[in-house]
FIPA-315081 format. One record per residue (C-alpha): residue in three letters; x, y, z. Coordinates in Angstrom, 1 decimal, padded with zeros to 4 digits. Each point is the difference from the previous one (the first is absolute). Layout:
N
ALA X Y Z
...
END
This chain:
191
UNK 118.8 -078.5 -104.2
UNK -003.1 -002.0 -001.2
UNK -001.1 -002.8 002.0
UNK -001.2 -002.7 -002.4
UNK -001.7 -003.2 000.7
UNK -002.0 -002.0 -001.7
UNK -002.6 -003.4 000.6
UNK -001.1 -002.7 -002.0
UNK -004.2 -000.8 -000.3
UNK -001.6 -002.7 -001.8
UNK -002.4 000.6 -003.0
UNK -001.7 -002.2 -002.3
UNK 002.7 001.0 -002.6
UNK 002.8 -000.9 002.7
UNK 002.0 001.5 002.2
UNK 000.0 004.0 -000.3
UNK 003.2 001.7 001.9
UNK -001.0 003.8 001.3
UNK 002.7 002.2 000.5
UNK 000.0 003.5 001.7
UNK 002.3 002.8 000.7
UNK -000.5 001.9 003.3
UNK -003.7 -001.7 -000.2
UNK -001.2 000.8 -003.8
UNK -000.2 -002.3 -002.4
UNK 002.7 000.0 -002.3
UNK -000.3 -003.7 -001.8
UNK -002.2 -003.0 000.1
UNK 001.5 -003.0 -002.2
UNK -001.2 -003.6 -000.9
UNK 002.8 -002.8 000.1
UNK 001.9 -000.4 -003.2
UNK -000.8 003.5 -000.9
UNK 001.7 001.5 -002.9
UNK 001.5 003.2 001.2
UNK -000.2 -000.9 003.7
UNK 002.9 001.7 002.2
UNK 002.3 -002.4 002.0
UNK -001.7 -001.1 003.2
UNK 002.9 001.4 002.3
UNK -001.2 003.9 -001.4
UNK -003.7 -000.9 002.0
UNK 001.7 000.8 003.5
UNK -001.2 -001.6 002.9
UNK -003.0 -002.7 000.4
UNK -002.6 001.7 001.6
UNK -003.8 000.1 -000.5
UNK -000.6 003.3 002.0
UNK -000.4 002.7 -003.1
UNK -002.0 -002.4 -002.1
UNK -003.4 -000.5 001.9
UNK -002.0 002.0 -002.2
UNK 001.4 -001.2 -003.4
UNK -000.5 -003.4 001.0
UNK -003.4 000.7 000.9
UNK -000.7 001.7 -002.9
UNK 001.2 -003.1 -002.3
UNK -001.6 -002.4 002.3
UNK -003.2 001.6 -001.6
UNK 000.7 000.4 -003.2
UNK 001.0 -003.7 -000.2
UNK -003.5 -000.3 002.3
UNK -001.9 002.0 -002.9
UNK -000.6 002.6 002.8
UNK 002.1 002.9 -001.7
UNK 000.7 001.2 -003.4
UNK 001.7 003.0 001.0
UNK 003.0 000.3 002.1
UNK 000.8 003.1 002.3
UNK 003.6 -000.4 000.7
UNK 002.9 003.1 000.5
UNK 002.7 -001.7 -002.3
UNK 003.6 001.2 -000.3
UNK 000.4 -000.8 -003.7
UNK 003.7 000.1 -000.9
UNK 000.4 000.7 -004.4
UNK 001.0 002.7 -002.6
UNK -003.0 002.7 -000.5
UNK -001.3 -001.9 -003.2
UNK -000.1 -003.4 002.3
UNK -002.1 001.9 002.4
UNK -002.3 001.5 -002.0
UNK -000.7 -003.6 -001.8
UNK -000.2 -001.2 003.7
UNK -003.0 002.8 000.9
UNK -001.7 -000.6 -003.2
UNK -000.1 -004.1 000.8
UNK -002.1 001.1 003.2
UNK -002.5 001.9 -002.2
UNK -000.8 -003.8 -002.0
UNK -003.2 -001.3 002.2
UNK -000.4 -002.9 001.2
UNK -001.1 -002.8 -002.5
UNK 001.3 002.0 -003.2
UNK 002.9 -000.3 -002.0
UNK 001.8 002.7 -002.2
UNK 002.5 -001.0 -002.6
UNK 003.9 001.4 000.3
UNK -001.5 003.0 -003.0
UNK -002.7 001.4 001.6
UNK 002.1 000.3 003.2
UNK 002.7 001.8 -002.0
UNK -003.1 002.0 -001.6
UNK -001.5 000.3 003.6
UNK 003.6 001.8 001.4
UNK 000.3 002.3 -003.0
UNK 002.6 -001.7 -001.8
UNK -002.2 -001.8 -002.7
UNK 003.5 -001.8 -001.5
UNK 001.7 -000.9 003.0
UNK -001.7 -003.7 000.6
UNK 003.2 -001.8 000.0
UNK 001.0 002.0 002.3
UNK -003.4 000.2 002.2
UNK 000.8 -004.1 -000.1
UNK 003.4 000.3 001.6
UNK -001.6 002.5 002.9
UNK -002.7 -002.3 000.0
UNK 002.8 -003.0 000.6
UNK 001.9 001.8 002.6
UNK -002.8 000.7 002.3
UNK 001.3 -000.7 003.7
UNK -004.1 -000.3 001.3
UNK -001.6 -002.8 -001.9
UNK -003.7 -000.9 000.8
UNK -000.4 003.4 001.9
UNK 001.4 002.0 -003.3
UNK -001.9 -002.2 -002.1
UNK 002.5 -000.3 -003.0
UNK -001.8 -003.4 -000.6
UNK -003.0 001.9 -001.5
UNK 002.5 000.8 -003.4
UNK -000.3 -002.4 -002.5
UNK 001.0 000.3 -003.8
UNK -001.9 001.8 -002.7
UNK -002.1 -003.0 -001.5
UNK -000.9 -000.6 004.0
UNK 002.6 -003.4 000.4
UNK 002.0 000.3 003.3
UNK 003.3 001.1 -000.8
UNK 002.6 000.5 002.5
UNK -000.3 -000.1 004.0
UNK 002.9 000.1 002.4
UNK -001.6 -002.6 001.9
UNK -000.9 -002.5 -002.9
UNK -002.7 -000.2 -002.4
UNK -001.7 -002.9 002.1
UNK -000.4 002.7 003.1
UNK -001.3 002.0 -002.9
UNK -002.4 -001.4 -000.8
UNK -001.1 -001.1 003.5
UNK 000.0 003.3 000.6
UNK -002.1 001.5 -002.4
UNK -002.4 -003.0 -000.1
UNK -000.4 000.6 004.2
UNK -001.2 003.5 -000.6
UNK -002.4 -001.1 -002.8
UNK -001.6 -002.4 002.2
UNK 000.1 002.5 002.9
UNK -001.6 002.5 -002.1
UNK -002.9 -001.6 -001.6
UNK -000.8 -001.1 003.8
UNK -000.7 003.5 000.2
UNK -001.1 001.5 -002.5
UNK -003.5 000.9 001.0
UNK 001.4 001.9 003.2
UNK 001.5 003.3 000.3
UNK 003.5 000.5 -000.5
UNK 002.1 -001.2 003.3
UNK 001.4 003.3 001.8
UNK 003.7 -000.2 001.2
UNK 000.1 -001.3 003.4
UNK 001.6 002.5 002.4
UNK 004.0 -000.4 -000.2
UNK 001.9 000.2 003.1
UNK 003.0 002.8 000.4
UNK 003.4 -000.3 -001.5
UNK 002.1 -000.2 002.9
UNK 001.9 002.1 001.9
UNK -001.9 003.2 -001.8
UNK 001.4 -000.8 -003.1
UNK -001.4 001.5 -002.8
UNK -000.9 -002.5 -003.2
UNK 002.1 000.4 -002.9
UNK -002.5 -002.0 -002.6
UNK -003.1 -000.7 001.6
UNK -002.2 -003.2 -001.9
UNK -003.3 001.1 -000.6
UNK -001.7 -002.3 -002.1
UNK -003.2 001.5 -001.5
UNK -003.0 -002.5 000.4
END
């Protein structure tokens, strides 16, 4: 049997509830989230397994990181996950419409369907589904509200043009999974 637990951190977009399963990530959700489980499926309060993924959204929200290094246990149907990985290959600062994702995972007619994916990502911020907008560029869509959106995207804008004249930011080491456990879905961002 799992043991789940979850803890609740601020963010400048609000409150962001991580949830892990035997210590991997497996869902972090902003309040009033569309799709967001029922709190009693989180497990027990407990901020033990989440040291490094609060750290590592500390800076990002610091505009210290733009790419996360996180094992995540991602639960979703094969299409879901392969949307999911393809979100982590969208760097920091850019946007992508719904298309060229669908183009991007070999299924140039499926962007309906790259939207719902997109929709039911259980990792928000860390898979950036936020970086999806519509194919005339207007912000279509987010599970946690167009308004977090855009704060969002305009965040890593800002962030970026801070430094642009530098090298690209190297991942900051992760920490281990816990309890040996072997990442099902890792987040690796490209810079």
């Amino acid at each position: 049997m799992q043991h789940r637990a979850y803890t609740v951190m601020d963010s400048p977009v609000g409150p962001l509830t991580l949830v892990a399963a035997d210590g991997v990530l497996t869902g972090l959700y902003m309040d009033r989230q569309r799709y967001r489980p029922e709190e009693h499926t989180f497990g027990e309060l407990d901020p033990a397994p989440f040291g490094a993924a609060v750290r590592q959204l500390e800076e990002y929200f610091d505009g210290r990181r733009t790419v996360f290094d996180l094992p995540l246990a991602l639960t979703g149907t094969a299409f879901q996950r392969r949307v999911w990985a393809e979100l982590c290959e969208i760097p920091f600062g850019e946007t992508v419409s719904y298309g060229e994702l669908a183009e991007r995972i070999g299924r140039p007619t499926a962007a309906r369907a790259v939207g719902l994916a997109n929709g039911k990502n259980p990792v928000g911020i860390i898979v950036p589904c936020h970086r999806v907008v519509g194919s005339s560029g207007d912000l279509t869509g987010y599970g946690g509200g167009l308004n977090r959106k855009r704060h969002l995207l305009a965040f890593e804008q800002r962030a970026d043009a801070r430094t642009e004249d530098r090298a690209p930011m190297a991942p900051l080491p992760s920490e281990p999974a816990g309890d040996g456990a072997e990442p099902l879905f890792s987040a690796h961002t490209a810079p």
